[in-house]
N, C-alpha and C positions, 0 to 999 in steps of 0.2 A: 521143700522149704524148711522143714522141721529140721531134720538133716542138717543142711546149710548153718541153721542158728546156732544148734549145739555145738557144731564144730567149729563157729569164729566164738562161743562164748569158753571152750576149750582152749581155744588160740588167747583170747583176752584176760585168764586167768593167768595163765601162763605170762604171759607181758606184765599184767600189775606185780604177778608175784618178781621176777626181775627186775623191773621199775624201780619196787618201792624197797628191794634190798640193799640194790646200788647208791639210793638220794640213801636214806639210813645210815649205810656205811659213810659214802661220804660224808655227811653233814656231820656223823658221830666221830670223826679223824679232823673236819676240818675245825671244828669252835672247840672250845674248853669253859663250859657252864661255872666251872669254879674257879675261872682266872682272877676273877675280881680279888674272891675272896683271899686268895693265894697271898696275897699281895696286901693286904686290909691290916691295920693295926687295933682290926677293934678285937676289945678282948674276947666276943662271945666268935669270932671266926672262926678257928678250931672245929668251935661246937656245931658251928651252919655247915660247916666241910663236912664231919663225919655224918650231919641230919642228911642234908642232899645227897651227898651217896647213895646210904642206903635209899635212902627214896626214889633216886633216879634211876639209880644198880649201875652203875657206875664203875663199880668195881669190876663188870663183867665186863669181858672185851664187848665190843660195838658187833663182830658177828656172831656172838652168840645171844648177845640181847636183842637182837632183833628177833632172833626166836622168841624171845618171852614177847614181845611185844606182839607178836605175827600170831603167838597164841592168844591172845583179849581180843585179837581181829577175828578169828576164827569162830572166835564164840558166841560170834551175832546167829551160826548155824542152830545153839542147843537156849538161845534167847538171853545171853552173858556175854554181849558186844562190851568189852574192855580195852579202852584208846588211849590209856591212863590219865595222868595225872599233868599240871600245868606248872610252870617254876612257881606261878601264886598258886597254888595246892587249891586249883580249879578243876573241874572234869572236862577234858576235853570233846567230851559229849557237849555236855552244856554250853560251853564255850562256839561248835560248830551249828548248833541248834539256836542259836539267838544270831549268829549272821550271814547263814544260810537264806535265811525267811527275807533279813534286809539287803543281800545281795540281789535276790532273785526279785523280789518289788522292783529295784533301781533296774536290771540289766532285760528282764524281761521285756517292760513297756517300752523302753528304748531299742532295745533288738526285735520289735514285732512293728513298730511306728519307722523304723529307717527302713525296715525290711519294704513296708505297704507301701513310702514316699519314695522309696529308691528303684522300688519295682514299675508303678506310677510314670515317675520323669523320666525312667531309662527307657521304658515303651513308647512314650510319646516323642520320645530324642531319635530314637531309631526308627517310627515309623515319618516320623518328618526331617529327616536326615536332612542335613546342612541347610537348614533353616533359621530363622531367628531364634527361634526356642532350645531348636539343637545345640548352635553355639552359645547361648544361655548358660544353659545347661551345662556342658562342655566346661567355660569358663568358672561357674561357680563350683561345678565337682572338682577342679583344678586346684580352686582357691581353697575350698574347704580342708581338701585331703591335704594343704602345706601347714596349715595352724596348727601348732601344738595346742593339746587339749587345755596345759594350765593356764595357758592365755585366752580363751576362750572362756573358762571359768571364769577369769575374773573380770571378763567384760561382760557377763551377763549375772557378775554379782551387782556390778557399777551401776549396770543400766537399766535391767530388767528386775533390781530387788531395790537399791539405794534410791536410784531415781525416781523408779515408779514407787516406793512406798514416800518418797517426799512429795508428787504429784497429788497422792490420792488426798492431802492436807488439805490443798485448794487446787482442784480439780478444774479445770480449764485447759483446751483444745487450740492452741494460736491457730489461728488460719493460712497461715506459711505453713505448720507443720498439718495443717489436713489437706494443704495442694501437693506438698514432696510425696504426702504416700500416697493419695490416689493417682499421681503421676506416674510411681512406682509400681502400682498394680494393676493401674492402665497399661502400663507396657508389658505385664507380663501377662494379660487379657489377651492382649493384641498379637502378642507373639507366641499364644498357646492354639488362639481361633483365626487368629487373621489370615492372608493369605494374599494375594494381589494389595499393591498399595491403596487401596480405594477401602476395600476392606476392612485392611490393617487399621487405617483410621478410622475409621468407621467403629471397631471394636474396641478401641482405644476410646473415641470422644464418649460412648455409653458406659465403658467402663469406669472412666474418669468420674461422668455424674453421677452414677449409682454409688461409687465410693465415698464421693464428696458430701453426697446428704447423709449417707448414712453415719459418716462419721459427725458432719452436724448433728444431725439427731443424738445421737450416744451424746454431745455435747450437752446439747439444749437442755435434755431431760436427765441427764447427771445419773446416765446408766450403767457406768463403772463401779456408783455405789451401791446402787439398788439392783443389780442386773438377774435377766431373766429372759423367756421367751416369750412362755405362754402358749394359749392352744391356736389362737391363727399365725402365727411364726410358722410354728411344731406343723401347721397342716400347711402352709406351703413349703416349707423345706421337705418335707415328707412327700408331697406331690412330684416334687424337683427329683428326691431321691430315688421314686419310683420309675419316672421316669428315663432316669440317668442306669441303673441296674437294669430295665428290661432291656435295654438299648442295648447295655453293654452284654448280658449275659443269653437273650433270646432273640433279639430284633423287635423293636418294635414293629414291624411286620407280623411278629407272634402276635395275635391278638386275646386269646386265654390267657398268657403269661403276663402282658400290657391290663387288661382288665385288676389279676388278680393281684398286680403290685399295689395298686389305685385301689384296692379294695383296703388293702394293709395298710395303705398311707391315711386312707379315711378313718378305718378302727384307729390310730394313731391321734386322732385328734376325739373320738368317742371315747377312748380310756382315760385321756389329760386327766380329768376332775377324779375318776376311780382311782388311778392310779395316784395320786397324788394323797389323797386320802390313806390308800393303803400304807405310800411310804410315811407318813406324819404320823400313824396311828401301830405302825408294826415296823419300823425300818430296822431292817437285818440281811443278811448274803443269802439266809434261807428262802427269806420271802421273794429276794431278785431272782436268784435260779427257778422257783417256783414261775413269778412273771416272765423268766422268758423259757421255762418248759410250757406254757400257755401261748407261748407267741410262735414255737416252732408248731405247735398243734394248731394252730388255726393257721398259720400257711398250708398244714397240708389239708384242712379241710377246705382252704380257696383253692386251691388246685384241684380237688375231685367235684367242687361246686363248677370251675368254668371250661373243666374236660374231664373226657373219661378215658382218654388213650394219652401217652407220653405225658404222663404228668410228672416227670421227675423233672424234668426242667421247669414246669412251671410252680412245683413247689418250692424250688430251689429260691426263682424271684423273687416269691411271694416272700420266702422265711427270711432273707436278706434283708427284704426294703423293712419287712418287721420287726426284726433287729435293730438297724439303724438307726430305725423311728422311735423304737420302746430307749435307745442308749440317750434319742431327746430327750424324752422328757424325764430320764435320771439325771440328765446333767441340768435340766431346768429346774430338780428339785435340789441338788447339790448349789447352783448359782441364789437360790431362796438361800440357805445358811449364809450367806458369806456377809452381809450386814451384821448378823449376829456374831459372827465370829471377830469381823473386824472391832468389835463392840469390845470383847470377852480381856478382862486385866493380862492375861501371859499374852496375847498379841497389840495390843495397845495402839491399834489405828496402822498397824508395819505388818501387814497380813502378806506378805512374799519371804520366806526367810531364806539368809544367806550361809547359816550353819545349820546340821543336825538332821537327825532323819524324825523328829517331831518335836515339839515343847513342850518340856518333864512340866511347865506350870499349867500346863490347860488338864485339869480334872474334873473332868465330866463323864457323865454317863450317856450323852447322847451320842447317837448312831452316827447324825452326819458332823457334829461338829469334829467327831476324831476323824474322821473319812474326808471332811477337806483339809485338817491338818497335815495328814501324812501324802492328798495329793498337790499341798501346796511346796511341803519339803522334797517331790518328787519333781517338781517341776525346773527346776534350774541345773541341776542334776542331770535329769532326762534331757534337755534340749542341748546340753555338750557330749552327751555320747551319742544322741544321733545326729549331729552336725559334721560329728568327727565319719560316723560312721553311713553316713548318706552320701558323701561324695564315692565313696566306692562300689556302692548298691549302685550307683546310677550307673557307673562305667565299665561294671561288668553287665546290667543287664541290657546296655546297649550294645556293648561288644558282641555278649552271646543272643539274643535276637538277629541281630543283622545279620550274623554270621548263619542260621539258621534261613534267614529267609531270601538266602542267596543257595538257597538246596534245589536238587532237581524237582523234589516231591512237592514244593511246595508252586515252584513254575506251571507242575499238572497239578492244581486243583484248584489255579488258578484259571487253566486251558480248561476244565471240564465247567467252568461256568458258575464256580462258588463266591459265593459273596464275599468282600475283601472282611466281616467281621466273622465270616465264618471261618477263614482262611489263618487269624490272625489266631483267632481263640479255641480254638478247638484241634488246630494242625501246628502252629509254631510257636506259640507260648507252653504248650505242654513241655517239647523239647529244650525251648530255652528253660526251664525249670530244673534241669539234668545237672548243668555243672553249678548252678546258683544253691541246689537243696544241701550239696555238701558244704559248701561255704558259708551258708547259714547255721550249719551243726557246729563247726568249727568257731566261726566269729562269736555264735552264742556262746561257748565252752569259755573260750577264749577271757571276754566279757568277765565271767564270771569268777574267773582267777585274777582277771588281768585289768579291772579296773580300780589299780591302785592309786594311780594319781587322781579321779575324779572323788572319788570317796575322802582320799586326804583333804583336800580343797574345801569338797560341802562338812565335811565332819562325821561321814557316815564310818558306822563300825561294823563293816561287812568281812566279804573272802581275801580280799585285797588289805586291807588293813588289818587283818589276822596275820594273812601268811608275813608282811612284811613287821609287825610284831613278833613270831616267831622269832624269823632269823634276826633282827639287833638285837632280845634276849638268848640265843641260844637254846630255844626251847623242842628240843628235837620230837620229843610225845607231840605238841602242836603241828610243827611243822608236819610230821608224816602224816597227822591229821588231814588238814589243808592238802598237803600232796596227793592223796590217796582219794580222797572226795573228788580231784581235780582228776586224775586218775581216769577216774571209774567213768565219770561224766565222758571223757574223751572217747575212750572204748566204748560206752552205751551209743554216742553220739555217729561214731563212724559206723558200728553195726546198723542204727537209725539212718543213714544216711543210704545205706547198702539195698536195704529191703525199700525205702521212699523211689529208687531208681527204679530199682524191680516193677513199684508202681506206675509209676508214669511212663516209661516207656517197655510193652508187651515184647518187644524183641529182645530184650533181657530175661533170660533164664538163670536161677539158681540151678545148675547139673547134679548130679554126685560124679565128682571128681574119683 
């Protein structure tokens, strides 16, 4: 394996170094940084011609400055990484270190959220093939994958930031529009659980009332402004969760794994008050990793409390549902700011924004009021790149599922008498994981250069609206910048994607060739 690495990290030096001689060359033959000025009647032009030169070196043909340049790169090895300089006499360090961090916020929770919903409906699509939900599904990944992104942008600037920041004025609920969506979520109840038409209705008329009061309620008590869980929500959602993980991950037939989820869903509602305390009185990223290196150690202590053999599965349940549970009650202490924030002068009652990756007016020094800031500037943002990016997650993990569970191997182990969730999760979701792991390194990478149209839209200043700053100035130090980050990322990601196969499936060997 060692072996194997060195030798494609041989091969990948090899590539950037070709790569990034070629765009250089090119980009250095195709623009001209001083055509402007060429042409400029102002008297100091001259003077900006002979400054830029030498500052750019300019004079030196394009391949041999890219030696110079190839040498600043090199000198990340002796701690003297030099990327040079910006046409605004910026560091291009500086320049990739400020939106780097806001790429990866934007691209991240949107490629980890389509991945979890695309993985999700494509399993449920393909194990209930030509179903209602199937062609649900079907239909909507159809639709979604035809919309271009900047129309989508600006209908969830219209509706989900204009609209709802005019609702939240005078808040009220018409009762036409709480019969369309719970009609709307009825039916997609009904065609996730239903099954025979007797059923289907059946799942549909509970799912209708459950929606219908609830959304009353949200009405009645004006919980859009004030909103929150609290510890009996937090302890039946937690019970529901634990329930829903051992199911999916043990069987609830496990009864040690079934106990110790229910164990973690109850400390769940025993932390609420501690926990909430701790965040009001320390709230920082140190003290959450600390809470939940606290919450993976007591799943593993419920697991050696409710067995003493094959506990890795049941610690697995346990640290899941505790997870889950402990991500409640952060978002129940993030939903306490939001009155406050609504309050606060730079957002002035309009708490959804439709520019920017935060508000240069909110200065404060509290923990959560910047932390719903920047996830309220995430949120409109995030919901068009995984919109765009979940009709494809569904239809290839429906593709590669079926196709999988149309295998001989999986016909016997259904013949020797395994249960269809052990069949499903432990035999043919590994394999359908195979061609999805790659296309997930790729679409992240991808993402990450390549979401220039969503960032121009919300106003963010990321990798996308760097690189595309580059090339309309001519700024070729930038651009190889950008290039070369994008680069590398690619090559880490395909090598990552090499060694993930390795993992998941044991009939894959790395040899020495």
């Amino acid at each position: 394996m060692l072996g194997y690495i060195m030798r494609r990290i041989g091969v990948s030096i090899m590539i950037l170094f070709g790569s990034s001689f070629l765009v250089y060359n090119l980009a250095a033959y195709a623009g001209d940084p001083l055509g402007e000025l060429r042409f400029s009647t102002d008297d100091n032009a001259k003077q900006q011609i002979i400054a830029l030169t030498r500052e750019l070196q300019l004079d030196v043909p394009p391949p041999l400055r890219y030696f110079l340049w190839l040498k600043g790169i090199l000198g990340v090895f002796v701690g003297k990484l030099e990327m040079g300089m910006t046409r605004e006499s910026s560091s291009v360090q500086g320049e990739l270190a400020f939106a780097i961090p806001v790429t990866l916020r934007l691209v991240l929770v949107a490629s980890v959220t389509a991945l979890l919903l695309g993985l999700a409906f494509g399993i449920i699509s393909a194990l209930r093939q030509y179903s209602r939900f199937d062609y649900a599904m079907t239909f909507m990944a159809f639709v979604l994958f035809s919309l271009p992104i900047f129309w989508v942008a600006v209908l969830l600037k219209e509706f989900m930031a204009i609209q709802f920041n005019n609702f939240l004025s005078e808040p009220s609920i018409p009762l036409r529009w709480m019969f369309i969506f719970s009609c709307f979520t009825a039916v997609f109840w009904s065609s996730l659980f239903g099954g025979e038409r007797k059923r289907f209705w059946s799942v549909f008329a509970g799912a209708f009332a459950t929606n219908f009061v609830i959304l009353w309620a949200i009405d009645f008590t004006d919980w859009y402004l004030h909103p929150g869980l609290g510890p009996i929500l937090i302890g039946f959602l937690s019970v529901g969760i634990a329930m829903g993980v051992a199911s999916i991950s043990t069987g609830l037939t496990n009864i040690p794994a079934r106990n110790a989820a229910l164990t973690m869903a109850g400390l769940a509602v025993l932390w609420y008050y501690p926990a909430q305390w701790v965040f009001n009185n320390h709230g920082s990223y140190l003290v959450i990793l600390l809470m939940l290196a606290l919450i993976v150690g007591t799943g593993f202590i419920c697991a050696s409390l409710f067995s003493k053999i094959d506990r890795g599965p049941i610690a697995r349940t346990a640290i899941i549902t505790g997870v889950i549970s402990g991500f409640l009650i952060f978002i129940d202490r993030v939903m306490q700011t939001w009155a406050p924030y609504r309050a606060t002068d730079a957002v002035n009652g309009r708490p959804v924004p439709t520019y920017g990756q935060r508000k240069d007016q909110l200065v404060t020094d509290d923990f959560w009021l910047n932390n719903l800031d920047t996830i309220m500037h995430l949120i409109l943002p995030t919901i068009a790149l995984i919109l765009i990016s979940l009709a494809g997650w569904i239809r290839y993990t429906r593709g590669a599922l079926l196709e999988v569970l149309n295998q001989d191997y999986i016909r016997t182990a259904r013949a020797k008498g395994l249960n269809e969730r052990t069949v499903i999760t432990r035999h043919a979701l590994r394999n359908t994981m195979l061609p999805l792991s790659s296309l997930f390194v790729g679409e992240f990478v991808g993402l990450i250069g390549g979401a220039v149209i969503t960032e121009r839209v919300f106003g963010w200043s990321g990798m996308g609206t760097l690189g595309i700053r580059a090339i309309n100035s001519y700024d070729l130090n930038l651009l190889m910048g950008v290039t070369l980050l994008l680069s590398t990322l690619v090559v880490l990601g395909n090598l990552l994607a090499d060694l993930v196969y390795s993992a998941l499936d044991p009939r894959i060997r790395l040899v020495k060739e």
